[in-house]
C-alpha positions in Angstrom: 111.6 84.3 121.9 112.5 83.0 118.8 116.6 83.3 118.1 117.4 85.7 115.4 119.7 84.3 112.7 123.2 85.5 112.1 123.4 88.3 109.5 125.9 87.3 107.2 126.6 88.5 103.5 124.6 86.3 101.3 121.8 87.5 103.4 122.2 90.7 102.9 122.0 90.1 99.8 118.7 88.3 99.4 117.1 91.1 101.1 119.0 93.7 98.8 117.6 92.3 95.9 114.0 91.9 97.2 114.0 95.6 98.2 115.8 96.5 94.9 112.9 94.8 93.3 110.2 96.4 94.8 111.6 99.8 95.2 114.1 100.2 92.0 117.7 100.8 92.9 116.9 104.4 94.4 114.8 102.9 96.8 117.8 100.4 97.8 119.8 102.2 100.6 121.5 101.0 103.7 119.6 102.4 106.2 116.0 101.2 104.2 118.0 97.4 104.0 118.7 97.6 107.8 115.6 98.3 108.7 114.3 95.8 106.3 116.7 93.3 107.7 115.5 94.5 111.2 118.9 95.7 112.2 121.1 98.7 112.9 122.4 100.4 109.6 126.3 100.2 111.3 125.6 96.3 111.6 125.6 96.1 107.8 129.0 97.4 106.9 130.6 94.6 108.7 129.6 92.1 105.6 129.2 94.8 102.9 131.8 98.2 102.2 128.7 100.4 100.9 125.5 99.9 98.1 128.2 99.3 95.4 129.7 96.4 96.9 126.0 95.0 97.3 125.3 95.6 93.8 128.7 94.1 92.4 127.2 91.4 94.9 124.5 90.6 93.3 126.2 90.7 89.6 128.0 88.5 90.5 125.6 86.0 92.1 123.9 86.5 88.9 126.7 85.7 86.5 127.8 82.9 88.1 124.4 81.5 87.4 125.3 81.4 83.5 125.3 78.1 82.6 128.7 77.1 80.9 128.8 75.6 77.5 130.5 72.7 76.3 134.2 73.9 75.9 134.6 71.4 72.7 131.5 73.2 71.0 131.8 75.5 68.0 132.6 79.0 68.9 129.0 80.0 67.2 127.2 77.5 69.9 129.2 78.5 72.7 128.2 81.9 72.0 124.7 81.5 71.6 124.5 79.1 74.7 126.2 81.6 76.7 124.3 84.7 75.7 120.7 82.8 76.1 121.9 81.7 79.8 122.8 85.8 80.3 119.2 86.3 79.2 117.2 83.7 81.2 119.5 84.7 83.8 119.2 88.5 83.8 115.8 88.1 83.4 114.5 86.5 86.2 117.2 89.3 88.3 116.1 92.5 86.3 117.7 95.1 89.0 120.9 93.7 87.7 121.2 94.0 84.3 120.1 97.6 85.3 122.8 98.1 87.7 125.0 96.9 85.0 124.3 99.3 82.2 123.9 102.5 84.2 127.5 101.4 86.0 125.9 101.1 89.1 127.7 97.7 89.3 131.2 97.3 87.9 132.2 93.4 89.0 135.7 92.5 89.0 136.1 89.4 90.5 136.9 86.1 89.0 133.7 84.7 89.6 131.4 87.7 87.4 133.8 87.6 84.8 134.2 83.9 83.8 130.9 83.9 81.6 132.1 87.1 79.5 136.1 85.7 79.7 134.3 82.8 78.0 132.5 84.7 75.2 135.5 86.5 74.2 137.0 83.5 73.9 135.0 82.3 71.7 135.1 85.5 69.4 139.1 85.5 69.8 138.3 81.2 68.7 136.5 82.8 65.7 139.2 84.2 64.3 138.7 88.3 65.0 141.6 90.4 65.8 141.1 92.7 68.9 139.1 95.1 67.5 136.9 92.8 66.1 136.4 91.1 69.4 135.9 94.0 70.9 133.0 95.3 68.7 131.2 92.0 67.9 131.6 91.9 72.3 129.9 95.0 72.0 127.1 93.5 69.2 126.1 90.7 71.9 125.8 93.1 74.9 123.7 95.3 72.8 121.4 92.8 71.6 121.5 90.9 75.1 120.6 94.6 77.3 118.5 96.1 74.4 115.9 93.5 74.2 115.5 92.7 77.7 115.1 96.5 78.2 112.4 96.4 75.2 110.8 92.9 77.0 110.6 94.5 80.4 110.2 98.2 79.7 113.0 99.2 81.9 114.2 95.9 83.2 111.5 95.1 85.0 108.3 93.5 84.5 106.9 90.3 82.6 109.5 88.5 80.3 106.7 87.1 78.4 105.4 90.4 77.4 106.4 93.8 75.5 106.8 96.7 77.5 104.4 98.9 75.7 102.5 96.2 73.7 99.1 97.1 74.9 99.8 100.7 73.4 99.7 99.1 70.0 96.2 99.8 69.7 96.9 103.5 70.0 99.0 103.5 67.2 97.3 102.2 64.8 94.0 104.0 65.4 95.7 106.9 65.4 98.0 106.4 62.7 97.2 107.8 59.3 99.0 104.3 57.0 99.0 106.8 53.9 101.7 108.9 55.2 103.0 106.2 57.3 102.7 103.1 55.4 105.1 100.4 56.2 105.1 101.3 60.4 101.0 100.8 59.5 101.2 98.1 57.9 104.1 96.4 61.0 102.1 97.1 63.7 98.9 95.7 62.3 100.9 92.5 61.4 102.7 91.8 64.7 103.8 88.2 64.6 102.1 86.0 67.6 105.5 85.5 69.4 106.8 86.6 72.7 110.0 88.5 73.9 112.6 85.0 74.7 111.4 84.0 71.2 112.4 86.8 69.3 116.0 87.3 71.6 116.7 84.0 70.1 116.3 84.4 66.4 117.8 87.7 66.7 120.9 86.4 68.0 120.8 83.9 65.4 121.4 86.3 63.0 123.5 88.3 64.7 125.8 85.3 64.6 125.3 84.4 61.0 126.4 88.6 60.7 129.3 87.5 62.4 130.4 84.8 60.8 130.3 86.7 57.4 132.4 89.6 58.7 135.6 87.4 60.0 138.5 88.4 58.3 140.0 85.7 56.3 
């Protein structure tokens, strides 16, 4: 008989985030990961307090994944280096960002919040006050979440794709373009681009936004 491995934390967590990712975050429970794991449910809380604690778990597995930028780097390129790691990143871990933005996840540790101490640095660098920091911290997370919700249609699905892109077609034959005239005329003009593409030059400009609203 073959010897079972030790069950240990990071474990727990690999299996956690393949049920998460076949079953959503409702479906992730810690009696469905024990028996997934092939264990008792009471064997589990000896690596992990609860299903928060595995979700802050794999947040922060995730953030530590964000690549660093260069520290001597303008703030602009640290920025945009650190915000397209957070999307490759979250991409390829969708339960995550969703864990994230419904507060399912709340990491405090050293570890999950290097990436973001990083980014504010780098606003702070820019020359905003605390507000300022604060709201254009708020600009990034918006764009970042947003359009990998849009991508993914819910966090989860092909990065490469629209959520809803195939519905196009319903639109537009249904759509009358005389009362609706310049949504017509968008969605018969999509541009052949993809989801990482467009995160990219929209952050661009989100940046350039930025750099015109510094206080001087």
């Amino acid at each position: 008989m073959a010897r079972r491995e030790p069950l240990n934390r990071e474990k727990i967590l690999d299996a956690a985030l393949e049920l998460a990712a076949e079953e959503g975050l409702e479906g992730l429970s810690m009696r469905r990961l024990a028996k997934t794991l092939g264990v008792e449910a009471m064997s589990l809380y000896n690596h992990v307090s609860n299903k928060a604690d595995i979700l802050n778990g794999l947040a922060e597995r995730a953030f530590s994944q964000v690549e660093p930028p260069d520290p001597a780097l303008p703030w602009q390129q640290r920025l945009r280096a650190m915000a397209l790691s957070m999307y490759e990143v979250f991409g390829r871990t969708p339960v995550v960002p969703i864990a994230l933005m419904t507060d399912q996840a709340n990491p405090t540790s050293a570890r999950a919040l290097t990436p973001l101490d990083s980014l504010v640095g780098a606003l702070y660098e820019a020359g905003f006050d605390d507000a300022g920091v604060w709201r254009a911290l708020g600009a990034v997370n918006g764009l970042l979440f947003g359009s990998l919700l849009m991508s993914t249609g819910g966090f989860t699905g092909d990065l490469s794709e629209y959520a809803g892109r195939q519905e196009v077609g319903v639109y537009i034959r249904e759509m009358d373009p005389a009362q609706l005239p310049h949504f017509s005329r968008l969605l018969r003009n999509i541009p052949p681009t993809g989801p990482a593409k467009d995160f990219e030059q929209a952050l661009d400009m989100l940046i350039l936004g930025l750099e015109q609203s510094i206080p001087f």
